[in-house]
C-alpha positions, 0 to 999 in steps of 0.5 A, a space after each residue: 743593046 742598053 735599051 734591050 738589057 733594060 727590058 729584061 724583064 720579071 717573067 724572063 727571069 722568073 722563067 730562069 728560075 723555074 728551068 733552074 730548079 726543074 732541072 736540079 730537081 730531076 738531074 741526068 747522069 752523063 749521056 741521059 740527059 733526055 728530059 733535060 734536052 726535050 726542056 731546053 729544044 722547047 726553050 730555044 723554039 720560042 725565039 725563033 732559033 732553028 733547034 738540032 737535036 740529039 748531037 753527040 747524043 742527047 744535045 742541043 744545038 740552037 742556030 739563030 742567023 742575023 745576017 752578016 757579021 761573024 759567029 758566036 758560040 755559047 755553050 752549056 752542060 748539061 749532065 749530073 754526078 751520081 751524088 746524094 744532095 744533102 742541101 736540104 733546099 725545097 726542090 732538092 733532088 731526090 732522083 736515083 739513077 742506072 749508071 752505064 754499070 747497071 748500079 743504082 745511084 743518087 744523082 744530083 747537079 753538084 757542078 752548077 750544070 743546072 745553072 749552065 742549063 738556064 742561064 743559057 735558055 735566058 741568054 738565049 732569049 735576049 739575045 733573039 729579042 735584040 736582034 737590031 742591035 747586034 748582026 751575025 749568027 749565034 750558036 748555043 750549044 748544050 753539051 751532054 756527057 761533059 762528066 762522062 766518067 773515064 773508061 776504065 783500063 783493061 
């Protein structure tokens, strides 16, 4: 496995950044995350993993089998707070959203969401990349809806 972290390469880290900063710029609130999973079933075709859709709404599940050994789950959120960004940065959001209240609201990834989102993606090429050195099947989950607000009480 040395050899293949050894190879991580510019344009893979480069390609982290890029899905880092297009998902904080364009945040989804809970259970909306539908750009946010187009990017990732995209991300995840590349290297060869058979890629679910729309589970438990709008995740993304990606299987990727390595012959016999046993399975790993790695999972990821996907979703944003209705919250206005006041960082500042170059590709800060600006998005505002409909809650499922019908209210307009800023959105914004306040939780690291869109970190969960692209380190995920990377983790996930390199570990279909060294396929020789690691056998079993490997899981990669993004979760909608992980900051679904609470129902109200009647």
């Amino acid at each position: 496995m040395e050899r293949i972290i050894e190879r991580l390469d510019e344009q893979l880290l480069r390609r982290a950044e890029s899905l880092y900063k297009d998902v904080h710029t364009h945040p989804e609130l809970s259970m909306l995350e539908h750009r946010t999973a187009e990017l990732v079933a995209e991300a995840l075709g590349g290297p060869g993993f058979e890629v679910t859709e729309n589970v438990g709404g709008t995740g993304v599940v990606g299987l990727l089998r390595n012959g016999n050994g046993p399975t790993v789950m790695l999972r990821a959120d996907m979703d944003a707070l209705p919250v206005a960004e006041q960082i500042g940065l170059p590709y800060a959001s600006t998005v505002t959203a409909t809650d499922r209240g019908g209210r307009s609201t800023p959105v914004m990834h306040a939780c690291g969401h869109d970190m969960h989102v692209a380190w995920l993606a990377a983790a996930s090429e390199l570990l279909a990349r060294a396929t020789s050195a690691w056998s079993g099947t490997l899981l990669v989950v993004f979760q909608p809806g992980e900051k679904r607000p609470r129902e109200r009480a009647r």
